[in-house]
Structure formats: structure tokens, C-alpha cells
N, CA and C atoms of all chains as a GROMACS GRO file, in nm:
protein
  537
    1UNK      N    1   0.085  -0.120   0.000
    1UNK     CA    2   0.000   0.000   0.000
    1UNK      C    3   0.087   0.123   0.000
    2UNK      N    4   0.080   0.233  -0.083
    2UNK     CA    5   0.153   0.347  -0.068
    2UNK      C    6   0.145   0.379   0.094
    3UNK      N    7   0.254   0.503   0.113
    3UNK     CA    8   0.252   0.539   0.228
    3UNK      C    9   0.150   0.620   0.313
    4UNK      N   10   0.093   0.723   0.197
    4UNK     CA   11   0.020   0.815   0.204
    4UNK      C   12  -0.132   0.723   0.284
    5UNK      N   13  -0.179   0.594   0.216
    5UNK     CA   14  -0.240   0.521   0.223
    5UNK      C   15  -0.251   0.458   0.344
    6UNK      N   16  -0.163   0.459   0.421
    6UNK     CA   17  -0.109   0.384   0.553
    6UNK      C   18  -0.128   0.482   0.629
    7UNK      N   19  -0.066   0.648   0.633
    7UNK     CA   20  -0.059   0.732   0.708
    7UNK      C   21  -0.234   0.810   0.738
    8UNK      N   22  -0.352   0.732   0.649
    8UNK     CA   23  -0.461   0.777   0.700
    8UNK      C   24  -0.550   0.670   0.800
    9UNK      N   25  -0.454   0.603   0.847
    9UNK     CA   26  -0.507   0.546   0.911
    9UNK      C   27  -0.472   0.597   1.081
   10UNK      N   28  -0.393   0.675   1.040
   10UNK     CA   29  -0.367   0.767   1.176
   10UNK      C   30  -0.437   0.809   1.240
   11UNK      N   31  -0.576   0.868   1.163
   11UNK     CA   32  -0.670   0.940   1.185
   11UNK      C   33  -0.736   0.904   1.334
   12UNK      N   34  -0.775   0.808   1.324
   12UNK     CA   35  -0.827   0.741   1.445
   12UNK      C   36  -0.745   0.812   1.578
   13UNK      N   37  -0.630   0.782   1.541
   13UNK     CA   38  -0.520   0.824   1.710
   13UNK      C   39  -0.508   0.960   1.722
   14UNK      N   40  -0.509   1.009   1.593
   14UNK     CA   41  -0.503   1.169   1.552
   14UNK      C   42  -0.621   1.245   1.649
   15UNK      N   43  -0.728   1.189   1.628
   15UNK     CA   44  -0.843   1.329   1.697
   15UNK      C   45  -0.855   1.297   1.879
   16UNK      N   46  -0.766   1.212   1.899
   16UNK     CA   47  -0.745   1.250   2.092
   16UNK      C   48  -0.631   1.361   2.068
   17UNK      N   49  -0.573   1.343   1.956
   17UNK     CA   50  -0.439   1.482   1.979
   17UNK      C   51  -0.459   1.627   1.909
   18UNK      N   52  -0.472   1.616   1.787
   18UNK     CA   53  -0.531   1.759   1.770
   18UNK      C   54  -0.689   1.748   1.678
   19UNK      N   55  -0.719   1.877   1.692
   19UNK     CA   56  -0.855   1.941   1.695
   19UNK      C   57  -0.885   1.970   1.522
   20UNK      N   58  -0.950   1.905   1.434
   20UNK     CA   59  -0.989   1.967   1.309
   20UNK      C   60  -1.121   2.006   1.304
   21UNK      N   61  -1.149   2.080   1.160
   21UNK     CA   62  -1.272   2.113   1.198
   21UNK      C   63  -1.410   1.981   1.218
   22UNK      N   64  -1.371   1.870   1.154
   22UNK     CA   65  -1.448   1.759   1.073
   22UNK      C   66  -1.480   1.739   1.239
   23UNK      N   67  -1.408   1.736   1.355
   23UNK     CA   68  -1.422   1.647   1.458
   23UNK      C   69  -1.420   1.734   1.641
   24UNK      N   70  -1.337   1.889   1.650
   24UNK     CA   71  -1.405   1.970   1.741
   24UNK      C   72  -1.506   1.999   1.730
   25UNK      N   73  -1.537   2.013   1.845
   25UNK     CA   74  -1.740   2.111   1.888
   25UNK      C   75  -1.662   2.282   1.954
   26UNK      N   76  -1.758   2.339   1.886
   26UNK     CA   77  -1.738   2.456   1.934
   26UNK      C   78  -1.803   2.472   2.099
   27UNK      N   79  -1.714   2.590   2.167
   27UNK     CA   80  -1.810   2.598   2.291
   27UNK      C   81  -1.911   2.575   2.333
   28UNK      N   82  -1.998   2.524   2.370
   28UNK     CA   83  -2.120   2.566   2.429
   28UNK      C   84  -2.182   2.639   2.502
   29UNK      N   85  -2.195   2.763   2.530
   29UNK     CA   86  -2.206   2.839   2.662
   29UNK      C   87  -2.363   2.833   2.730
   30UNK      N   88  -2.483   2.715   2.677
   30UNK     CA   89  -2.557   2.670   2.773
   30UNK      C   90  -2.548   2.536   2.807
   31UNK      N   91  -2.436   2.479   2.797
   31UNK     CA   92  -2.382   2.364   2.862
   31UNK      C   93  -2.198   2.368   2.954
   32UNK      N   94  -2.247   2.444   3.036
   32UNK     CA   95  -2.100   2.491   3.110
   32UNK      C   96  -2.036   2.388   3.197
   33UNK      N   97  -1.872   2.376   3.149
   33UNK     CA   98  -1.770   2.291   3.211
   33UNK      C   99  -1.796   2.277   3.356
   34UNK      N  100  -1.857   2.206   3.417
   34UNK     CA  101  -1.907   2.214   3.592
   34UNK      C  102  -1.785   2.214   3.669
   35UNK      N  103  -1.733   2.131   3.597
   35UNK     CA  104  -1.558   2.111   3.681
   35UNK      C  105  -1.463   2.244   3.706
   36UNK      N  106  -1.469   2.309   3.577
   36UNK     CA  107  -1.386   2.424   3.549
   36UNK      C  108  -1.444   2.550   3.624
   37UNK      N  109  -1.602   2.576   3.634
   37UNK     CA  110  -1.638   2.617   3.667
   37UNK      C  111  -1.643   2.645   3.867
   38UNK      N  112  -1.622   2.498   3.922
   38UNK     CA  113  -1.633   2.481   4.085
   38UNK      C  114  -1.460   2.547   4.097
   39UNK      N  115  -1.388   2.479   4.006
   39UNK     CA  116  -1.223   2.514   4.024
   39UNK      C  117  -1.214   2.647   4.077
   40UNK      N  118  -1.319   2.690   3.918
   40UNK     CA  119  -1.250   2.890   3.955
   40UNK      C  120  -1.335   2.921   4.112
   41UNK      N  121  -1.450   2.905   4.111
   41UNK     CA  122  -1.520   2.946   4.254
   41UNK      C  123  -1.450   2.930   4.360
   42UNK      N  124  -1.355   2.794   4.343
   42UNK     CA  125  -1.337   2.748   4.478
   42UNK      C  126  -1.183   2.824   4.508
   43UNK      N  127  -1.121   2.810   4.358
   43UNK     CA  128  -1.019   2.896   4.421
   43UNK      C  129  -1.006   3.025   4.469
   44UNK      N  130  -1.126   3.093   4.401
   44UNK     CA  131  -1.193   3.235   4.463
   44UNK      C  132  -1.176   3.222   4.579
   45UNK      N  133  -1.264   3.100   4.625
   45UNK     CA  134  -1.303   3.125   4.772
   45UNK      C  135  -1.184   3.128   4.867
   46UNK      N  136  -1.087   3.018   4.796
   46UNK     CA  137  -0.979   2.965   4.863
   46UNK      C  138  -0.847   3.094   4.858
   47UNK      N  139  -0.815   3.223   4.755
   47UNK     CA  140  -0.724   3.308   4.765
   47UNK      C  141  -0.771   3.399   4.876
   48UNK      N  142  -0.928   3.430   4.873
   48UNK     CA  143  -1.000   3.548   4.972
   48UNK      C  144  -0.950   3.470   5.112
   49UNK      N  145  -0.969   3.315   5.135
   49UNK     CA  146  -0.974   3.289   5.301
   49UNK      C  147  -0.827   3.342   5.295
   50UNK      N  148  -0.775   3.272   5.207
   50UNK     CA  149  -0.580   3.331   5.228
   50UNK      C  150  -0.527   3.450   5.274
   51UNK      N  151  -0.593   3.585   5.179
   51UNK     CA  152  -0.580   3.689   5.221
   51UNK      C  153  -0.647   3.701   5.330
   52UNK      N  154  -0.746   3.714   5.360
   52UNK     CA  155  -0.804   3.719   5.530
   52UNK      C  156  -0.713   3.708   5.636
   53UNK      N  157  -0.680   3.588   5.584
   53UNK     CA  158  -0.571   3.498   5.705
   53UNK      C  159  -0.442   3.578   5.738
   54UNK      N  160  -0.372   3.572   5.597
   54UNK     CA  161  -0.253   3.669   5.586
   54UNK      C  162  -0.276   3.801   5.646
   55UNK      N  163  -0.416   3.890   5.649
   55UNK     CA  164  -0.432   4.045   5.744
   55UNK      C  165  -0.438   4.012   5.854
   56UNK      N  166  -0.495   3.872   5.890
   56UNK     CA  167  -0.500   3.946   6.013
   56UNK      C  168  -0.387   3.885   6.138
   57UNK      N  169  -0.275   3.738   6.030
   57UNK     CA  170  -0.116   3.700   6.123
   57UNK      C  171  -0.100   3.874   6.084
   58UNK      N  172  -0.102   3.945   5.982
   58UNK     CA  173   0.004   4.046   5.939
   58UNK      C  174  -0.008   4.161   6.106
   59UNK      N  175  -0.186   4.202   6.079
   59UNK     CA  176  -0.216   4.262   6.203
   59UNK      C  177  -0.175   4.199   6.375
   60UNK      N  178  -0.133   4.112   6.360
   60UNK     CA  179  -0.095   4.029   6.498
   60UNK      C  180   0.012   4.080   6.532
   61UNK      N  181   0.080   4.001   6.436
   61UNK     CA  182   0.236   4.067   6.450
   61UNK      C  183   0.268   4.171   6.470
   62UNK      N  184   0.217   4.267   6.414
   62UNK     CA  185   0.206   4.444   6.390
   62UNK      C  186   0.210   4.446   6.562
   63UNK      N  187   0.114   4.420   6.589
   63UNK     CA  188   0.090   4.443   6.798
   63UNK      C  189   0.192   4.393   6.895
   64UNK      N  190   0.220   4.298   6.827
   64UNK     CA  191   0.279   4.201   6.945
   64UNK      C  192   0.456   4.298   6.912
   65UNK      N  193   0.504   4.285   6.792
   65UNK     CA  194   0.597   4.361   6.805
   65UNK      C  195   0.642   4.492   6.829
   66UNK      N  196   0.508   4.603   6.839
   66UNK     CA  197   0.465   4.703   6.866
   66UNK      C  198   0.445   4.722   7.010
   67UNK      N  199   0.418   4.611   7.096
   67UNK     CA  200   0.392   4.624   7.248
   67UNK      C  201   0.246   4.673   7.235
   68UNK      N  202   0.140   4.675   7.116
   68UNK     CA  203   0.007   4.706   7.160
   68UNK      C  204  -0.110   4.616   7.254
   69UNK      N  205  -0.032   4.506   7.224
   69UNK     CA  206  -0.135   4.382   7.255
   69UNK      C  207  -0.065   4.296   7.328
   70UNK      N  208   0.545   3.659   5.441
   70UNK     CA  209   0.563   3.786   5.333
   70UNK      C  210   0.678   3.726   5.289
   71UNK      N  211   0.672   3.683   5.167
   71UNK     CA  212   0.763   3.557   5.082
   71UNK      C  213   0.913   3.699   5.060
   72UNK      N  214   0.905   3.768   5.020
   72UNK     CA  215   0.988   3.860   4.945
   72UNK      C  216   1.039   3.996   5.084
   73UNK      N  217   1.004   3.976   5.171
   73UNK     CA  218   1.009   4.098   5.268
   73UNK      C  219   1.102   4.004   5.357
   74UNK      N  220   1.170   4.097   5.416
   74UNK     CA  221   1.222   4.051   5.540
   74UNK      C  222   1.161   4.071   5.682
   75UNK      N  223   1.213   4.003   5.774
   75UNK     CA  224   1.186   3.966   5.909
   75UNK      C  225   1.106   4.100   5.952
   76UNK      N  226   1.218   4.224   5.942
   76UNK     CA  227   1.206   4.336   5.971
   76UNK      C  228   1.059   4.431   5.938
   77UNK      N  229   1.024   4.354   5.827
   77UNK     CA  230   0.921   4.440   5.814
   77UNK      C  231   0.750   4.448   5.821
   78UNK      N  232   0.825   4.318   5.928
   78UNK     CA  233   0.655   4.306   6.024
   78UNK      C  234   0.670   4.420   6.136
   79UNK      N  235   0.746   4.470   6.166
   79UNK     CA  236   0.679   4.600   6.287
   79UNK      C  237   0.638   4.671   6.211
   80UNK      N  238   0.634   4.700   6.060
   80UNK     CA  239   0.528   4.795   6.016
   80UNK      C  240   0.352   4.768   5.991
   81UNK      N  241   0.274   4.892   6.015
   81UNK     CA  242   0.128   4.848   6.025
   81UNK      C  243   0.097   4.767   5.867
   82UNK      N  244   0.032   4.678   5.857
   82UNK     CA  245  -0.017   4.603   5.740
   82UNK      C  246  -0.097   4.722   5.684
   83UNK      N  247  -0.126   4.704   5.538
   83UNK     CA  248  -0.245   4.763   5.485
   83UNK      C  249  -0.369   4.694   5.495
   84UNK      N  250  -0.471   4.785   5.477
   84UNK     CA  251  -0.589   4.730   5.484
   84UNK      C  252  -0.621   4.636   5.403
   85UNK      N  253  -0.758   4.597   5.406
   85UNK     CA  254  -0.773   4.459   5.305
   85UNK      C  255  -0.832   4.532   5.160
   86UNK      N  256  -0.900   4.673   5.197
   86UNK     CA  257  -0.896   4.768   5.105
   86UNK      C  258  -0.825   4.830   5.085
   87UNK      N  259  -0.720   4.848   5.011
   87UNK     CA  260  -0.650   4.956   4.913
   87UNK      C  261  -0.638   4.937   4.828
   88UNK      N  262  -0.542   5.062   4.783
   88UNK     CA  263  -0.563   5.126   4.638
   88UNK      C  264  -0.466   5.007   4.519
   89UNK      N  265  -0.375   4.968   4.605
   89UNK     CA  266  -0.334   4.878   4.447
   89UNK      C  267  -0.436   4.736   4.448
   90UNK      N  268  -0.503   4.715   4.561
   90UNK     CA  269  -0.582   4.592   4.533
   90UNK      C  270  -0.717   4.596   4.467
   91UNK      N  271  -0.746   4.762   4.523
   91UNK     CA  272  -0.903   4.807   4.420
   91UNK      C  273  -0.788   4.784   4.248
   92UNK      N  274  -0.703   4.880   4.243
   92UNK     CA  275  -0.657   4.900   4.121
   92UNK      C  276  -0.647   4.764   4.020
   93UNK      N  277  -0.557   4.675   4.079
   93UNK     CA  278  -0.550   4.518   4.051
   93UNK      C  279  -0.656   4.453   4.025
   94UNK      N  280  -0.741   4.450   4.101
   94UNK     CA  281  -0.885   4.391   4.105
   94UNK      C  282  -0.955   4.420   3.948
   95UNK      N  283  -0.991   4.590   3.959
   95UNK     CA  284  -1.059   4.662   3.835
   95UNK      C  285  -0.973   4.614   3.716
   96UNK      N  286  -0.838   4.584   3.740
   96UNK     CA  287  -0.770   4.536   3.570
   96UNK      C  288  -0.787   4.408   3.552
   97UNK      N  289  -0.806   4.317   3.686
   97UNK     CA  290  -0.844   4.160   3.669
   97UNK      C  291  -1.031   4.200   3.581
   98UNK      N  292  -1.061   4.273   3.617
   98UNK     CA  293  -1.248   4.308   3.574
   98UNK      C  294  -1.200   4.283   3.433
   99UNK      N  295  -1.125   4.383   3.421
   99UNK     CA  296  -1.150   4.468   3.276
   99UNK      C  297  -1.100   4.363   3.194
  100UNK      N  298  -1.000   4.258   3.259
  100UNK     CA  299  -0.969   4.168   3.193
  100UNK      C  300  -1.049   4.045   3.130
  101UNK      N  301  -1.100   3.994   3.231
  101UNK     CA  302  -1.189   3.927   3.247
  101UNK      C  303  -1.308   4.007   3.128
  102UNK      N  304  -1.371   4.039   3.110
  102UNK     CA  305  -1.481   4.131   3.040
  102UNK      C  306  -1.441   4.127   2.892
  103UNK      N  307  -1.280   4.201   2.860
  103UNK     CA  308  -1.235   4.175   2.739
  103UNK      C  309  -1.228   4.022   2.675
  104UNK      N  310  -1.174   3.931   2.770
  104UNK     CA  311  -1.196   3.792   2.730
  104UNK      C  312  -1.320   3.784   2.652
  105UNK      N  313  -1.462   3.772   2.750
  105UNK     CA  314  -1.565   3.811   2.728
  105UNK      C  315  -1.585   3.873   2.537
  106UNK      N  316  -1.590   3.974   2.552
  106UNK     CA  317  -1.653   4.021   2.432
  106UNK      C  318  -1.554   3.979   2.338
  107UNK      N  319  -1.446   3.936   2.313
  107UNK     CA  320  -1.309   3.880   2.236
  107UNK      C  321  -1.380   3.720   2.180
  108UNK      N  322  -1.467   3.668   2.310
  108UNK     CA  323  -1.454   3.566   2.260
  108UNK      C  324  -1.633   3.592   2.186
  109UNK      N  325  -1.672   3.682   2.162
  109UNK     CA  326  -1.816   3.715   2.153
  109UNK      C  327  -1.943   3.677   2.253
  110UNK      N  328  -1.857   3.737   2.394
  110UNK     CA  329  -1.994   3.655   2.498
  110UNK      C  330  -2.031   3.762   2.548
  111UNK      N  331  -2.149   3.815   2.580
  111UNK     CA  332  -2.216   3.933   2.708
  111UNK      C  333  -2.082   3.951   2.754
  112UNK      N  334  -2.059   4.076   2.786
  112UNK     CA  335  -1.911   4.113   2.869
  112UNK      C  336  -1.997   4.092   3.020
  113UNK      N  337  -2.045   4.116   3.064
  113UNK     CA  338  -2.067   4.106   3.202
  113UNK      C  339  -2.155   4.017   3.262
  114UNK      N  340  -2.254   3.946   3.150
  114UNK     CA  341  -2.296   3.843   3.245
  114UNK      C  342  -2.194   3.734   3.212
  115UNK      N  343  -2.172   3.723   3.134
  115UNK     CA  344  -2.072   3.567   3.064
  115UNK      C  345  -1.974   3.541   3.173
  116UNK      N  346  -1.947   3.429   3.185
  116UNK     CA  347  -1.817   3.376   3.235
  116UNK      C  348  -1.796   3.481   3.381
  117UNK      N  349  -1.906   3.453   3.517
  117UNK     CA  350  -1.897   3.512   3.616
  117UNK      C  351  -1.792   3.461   3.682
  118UNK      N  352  -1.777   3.317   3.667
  118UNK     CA  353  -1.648   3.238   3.758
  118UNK      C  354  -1.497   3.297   3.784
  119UNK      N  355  -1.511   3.335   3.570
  119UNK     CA  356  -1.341   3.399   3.578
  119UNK      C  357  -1.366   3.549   3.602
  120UNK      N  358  -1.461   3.608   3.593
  120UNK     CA  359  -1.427   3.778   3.655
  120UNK      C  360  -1.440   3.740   3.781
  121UNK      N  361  -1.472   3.642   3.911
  121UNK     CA  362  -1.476   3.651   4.014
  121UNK      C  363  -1.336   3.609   4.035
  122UNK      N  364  -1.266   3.520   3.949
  122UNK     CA  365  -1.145   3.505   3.970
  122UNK      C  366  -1.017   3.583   3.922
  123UNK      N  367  -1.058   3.642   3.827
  123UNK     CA  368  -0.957   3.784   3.808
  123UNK      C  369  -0.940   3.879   3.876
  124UNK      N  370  -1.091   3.929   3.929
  124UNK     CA  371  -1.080   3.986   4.072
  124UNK      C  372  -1.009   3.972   4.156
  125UNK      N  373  -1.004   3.829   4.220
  125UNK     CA  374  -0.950   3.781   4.353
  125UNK      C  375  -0.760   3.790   4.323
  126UNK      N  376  -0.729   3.761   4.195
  126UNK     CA  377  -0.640   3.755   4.179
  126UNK      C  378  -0.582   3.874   4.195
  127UNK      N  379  -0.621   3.957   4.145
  127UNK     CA  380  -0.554   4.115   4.178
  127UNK      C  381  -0.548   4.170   4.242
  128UNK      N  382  -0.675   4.116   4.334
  128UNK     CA  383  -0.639   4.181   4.474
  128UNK      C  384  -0.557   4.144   4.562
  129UNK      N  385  -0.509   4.017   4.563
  129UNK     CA  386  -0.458   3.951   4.635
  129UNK      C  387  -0.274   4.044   4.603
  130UNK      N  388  -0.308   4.002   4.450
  130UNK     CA  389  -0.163   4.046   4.408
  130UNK      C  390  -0.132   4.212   4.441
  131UNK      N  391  -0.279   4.299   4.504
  131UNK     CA  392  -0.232   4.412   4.540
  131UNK      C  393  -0.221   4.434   4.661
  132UNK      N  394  -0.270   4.339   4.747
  132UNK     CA  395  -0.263   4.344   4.842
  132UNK      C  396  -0.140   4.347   4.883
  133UNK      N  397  -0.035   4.218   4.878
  133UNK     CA  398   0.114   4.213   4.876
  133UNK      C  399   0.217   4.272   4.829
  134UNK      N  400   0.131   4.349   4.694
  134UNK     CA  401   0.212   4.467   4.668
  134UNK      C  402   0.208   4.604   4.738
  135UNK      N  403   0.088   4.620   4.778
  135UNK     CA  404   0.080   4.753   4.862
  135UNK      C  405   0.205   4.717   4.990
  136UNK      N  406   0.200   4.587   5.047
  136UNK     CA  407   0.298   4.590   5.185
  136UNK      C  408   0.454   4.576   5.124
  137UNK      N  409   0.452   4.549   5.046
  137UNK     CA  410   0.591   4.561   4.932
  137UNK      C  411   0.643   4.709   4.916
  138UNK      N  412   0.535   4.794   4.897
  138UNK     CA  413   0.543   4.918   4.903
  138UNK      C  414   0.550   5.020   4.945
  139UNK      N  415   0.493   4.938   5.097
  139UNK     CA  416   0.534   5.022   5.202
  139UNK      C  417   0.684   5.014   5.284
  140UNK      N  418   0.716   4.855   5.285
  140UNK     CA  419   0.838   4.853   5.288
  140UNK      C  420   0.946   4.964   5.249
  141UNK      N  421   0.940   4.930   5.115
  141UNK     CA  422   1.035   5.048   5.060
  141UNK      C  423   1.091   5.116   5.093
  142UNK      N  424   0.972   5.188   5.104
  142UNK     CA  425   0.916   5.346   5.163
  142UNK      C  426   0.984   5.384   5.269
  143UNK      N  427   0.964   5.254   5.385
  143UNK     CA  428   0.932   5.290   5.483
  143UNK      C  429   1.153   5.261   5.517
  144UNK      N  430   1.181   5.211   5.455
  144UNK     CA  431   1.361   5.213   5.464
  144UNK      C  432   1.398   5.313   5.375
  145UNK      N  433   1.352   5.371   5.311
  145UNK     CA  434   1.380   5.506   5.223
  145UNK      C  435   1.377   5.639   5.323
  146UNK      N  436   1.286   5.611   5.374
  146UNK     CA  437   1.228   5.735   5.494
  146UNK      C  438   1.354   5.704   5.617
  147UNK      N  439   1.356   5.532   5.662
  147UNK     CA  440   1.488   5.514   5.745
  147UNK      C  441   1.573   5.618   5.739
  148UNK      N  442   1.668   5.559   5.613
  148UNK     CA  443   1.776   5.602   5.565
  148UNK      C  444   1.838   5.732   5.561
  149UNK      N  445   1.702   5.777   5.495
  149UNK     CA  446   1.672   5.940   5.531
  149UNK      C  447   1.750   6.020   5.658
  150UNK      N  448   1.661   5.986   5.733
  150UNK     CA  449   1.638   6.055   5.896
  150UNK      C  450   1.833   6.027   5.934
  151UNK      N  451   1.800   5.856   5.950
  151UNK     CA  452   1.977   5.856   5.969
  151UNK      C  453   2.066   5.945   5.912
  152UNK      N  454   2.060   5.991   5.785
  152UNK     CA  455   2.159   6.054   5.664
  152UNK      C  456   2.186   6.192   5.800
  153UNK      N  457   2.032   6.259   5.796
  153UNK     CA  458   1.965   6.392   5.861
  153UNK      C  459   2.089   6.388   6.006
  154UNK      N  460   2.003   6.276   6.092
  154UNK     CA  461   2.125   6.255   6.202
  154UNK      C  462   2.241   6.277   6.191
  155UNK      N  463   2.291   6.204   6.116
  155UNK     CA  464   2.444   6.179   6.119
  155UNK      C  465   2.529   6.297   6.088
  156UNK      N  466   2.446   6.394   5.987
  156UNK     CA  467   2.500   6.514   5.936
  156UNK      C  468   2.441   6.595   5.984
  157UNK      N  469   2.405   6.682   6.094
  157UNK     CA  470   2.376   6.832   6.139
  157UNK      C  471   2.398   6.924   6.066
  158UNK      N  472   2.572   6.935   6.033
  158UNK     CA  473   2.633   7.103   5.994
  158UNK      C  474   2.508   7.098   5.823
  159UNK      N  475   2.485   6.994   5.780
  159UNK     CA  476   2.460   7.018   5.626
  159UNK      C  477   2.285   7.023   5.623
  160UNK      N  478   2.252   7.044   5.800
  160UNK     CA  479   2.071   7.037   5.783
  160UNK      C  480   2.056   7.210   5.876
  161UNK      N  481   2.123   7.330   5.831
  161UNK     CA  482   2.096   7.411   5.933
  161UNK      C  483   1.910   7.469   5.987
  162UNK      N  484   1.942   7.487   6.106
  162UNK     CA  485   1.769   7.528   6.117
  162UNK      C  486   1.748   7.666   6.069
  163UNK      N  487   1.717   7.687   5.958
  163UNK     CA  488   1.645   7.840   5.887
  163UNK      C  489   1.586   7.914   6.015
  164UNK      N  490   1.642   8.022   5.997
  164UNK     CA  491   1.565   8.110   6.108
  164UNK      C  492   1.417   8.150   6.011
  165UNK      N  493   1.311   8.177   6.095
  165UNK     CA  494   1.189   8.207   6.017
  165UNK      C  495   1.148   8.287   6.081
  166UNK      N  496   1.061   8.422   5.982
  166UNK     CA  497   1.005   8.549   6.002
  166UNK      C  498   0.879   8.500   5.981
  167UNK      N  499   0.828   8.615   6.059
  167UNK     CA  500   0.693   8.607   6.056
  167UNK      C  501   0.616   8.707   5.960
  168UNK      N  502   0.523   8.668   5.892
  168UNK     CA  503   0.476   8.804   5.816
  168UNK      C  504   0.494   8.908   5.846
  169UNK      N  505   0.462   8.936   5.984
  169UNK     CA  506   0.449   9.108   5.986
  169UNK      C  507   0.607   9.154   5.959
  170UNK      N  508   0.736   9.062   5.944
  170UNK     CA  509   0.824   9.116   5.975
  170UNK      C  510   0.833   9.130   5.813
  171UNK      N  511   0.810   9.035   5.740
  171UNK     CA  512   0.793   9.089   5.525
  171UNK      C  513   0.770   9.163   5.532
  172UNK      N  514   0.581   9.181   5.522
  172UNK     CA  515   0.498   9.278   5.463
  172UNK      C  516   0.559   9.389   5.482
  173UNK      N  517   0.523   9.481   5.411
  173UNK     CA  518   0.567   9.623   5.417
  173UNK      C  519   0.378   9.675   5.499
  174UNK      N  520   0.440   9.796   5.534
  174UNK     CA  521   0.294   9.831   5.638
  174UNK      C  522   0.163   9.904   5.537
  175UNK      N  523   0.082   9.879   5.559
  175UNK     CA  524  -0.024   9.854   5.515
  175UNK      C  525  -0.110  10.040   5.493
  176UNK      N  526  -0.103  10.109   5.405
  176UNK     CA  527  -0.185  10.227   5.384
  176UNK      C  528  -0.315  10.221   5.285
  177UNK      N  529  -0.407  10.227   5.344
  177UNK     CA  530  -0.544  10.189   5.252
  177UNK      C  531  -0.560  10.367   5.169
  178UNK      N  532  -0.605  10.375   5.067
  178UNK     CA  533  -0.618  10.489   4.955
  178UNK      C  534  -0.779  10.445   4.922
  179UNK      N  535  -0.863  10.442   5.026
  179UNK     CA  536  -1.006  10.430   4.990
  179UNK      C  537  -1.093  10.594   4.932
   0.00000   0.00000   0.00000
């Protein structure tokens, strides 16, 4: 069999690796990634407790080395 | 405080509001939003997850920058005062007049 002939049989292994048009879906934006979606929330939630945390060791320290507290 | 030294916890923290974390925040918005209409979606209702997370991100990142900033500052201002100390003859105290001793005296031509 020519080579060319052989090399379409790639196809199959080909569309787990890249994206053509014959075989991506475009976005959906009324069917949203749930996963991607909890990620970003949660890391929201999870940088805000951080900063919280970080004001108020920052404010601790501030006193204790200050002699306020 | 990954980047600060030991030293610069006796200074007061900034608030959880300030200005580079509003500032940071509003460019995580604006970012977030441009995505948005770039990718052709509602700029402001679309994709609430990542403007809540562009947000957080900038603030956070201004937050640590504002105490970054005060640092600085606040060994710039050190340095200062020491310089001031150490050298007297080159800080003399200005003698200071008081207006009445400028002005020239006052004749009204009503």
C-alpha cells in the first residue's frame, strides 16, 4: 500500500491529539464545564480565606511587636 | 511575606482595602470582560467564575504589593532621617520670620 495510504489510518489516534474542523465542537455556553467552573469558585473562595488569614497573622504581629497587645 | 524581610513586620499592614488591590482587582475586571466580548460573549454576564477570579487575583496580588510598598518606603524614609542625624552642619535650622516682619505696612487709599 503506498505510504500516504497507511498514514490515513492515523486518523483514528489523531483526533485524541489535535482538533480539526471535521471532529471539534465549538463551545457551548448553555452547557458549562461544571468542573472548570467549581475550580475557579473554589479557588476564589480559597485566595480570599488566604488573604483574610494573611491580614489578620500580618495585624498580629504588627501588635505584638509594637507592644500594643 | 515571601519577598520581605523579618524586619518588616513591625510595620502596620495595609488594609484589606487599598488602592493597588481596588486597582488590581478593576484590571483583573476589565480583563476578564475583554476575554468576554473577544470571545463574543455578554461582557458582564458571561463567564462570572473567571471575573470573580480575576478579581481575587488582583487583589490579592495588590494586596502584597501595597505591603511591598510600604516597605520600601518605609527604609527610604529610614535612611533618610539617619543621613539627617548623622549630618547636622549640612541640615541648618532656617531662622523664620513672621509676616508682619515681610509685609511692608499697610496704607489703605479708599
Amino acid at each position: 500500500m503506498p505510504l500516504g495510504r497507511l498514514l490515513l489510518r492515523t486518523s483514528a489516534v489523531n483526533k485524541m491529539i489535535s482538533r480539526n474542523s471535521f471532529v471539534a465542537s465549538k463551545p457551548d455556553p448553555s452547557k458549562p464545564n461544571m468542573l472548570r467552573v467549581g475550580l475557579a469558585f473554589g479557588s476564589t473562595a480559597f485566595l480570599w480565606a488566604l488573604l483574610f488569614k494573611q491580614h489578620s497573622t500580618d495585624v498580629h504581629e504588627y501588635k505584638t511587636r509594637n507592644g500594643l497587645q | 511575606m515571601g519577598l520581605l524581610p523579618d524586619e518588616a513586620k513591625v510595620l502596620p499592614p495595609p488594609g484589606i482595602v487599598n488602592r493597588n488591590s481596588v486597582w488590581f482587582g478593576l484590571c483583573g475586571w476589565a480583563t476578564a470582560m475583554l476575554h468576554n466580548s473577544l470571545n463574543r460573549r455578554p461582557a458582564l454576564k458571561a463567564g462570572v467564575h473567571r471575573q470573580a477570579l480575576f478579581i481575587t487575583v488582583g487583589w490579592f496580588i495588590g494586596y502584597h504589593l501595597t505591603k511591598y510598598e510600604n516597605y520600601k518606603y518605609a527604609t527610604l524614609d529610614r535612611d533618610m532621617n539617619e543621613y539627617i542625624r548623622l549630618h547636622p552642619n549640612e541640615f541648618p535650622e532656617k531662622e523664620r520670620k513672621t509676616f508682619a516682619e515681610i509685609v511692608e505696612p499697610f496704607h489703605p487709599i479708599r
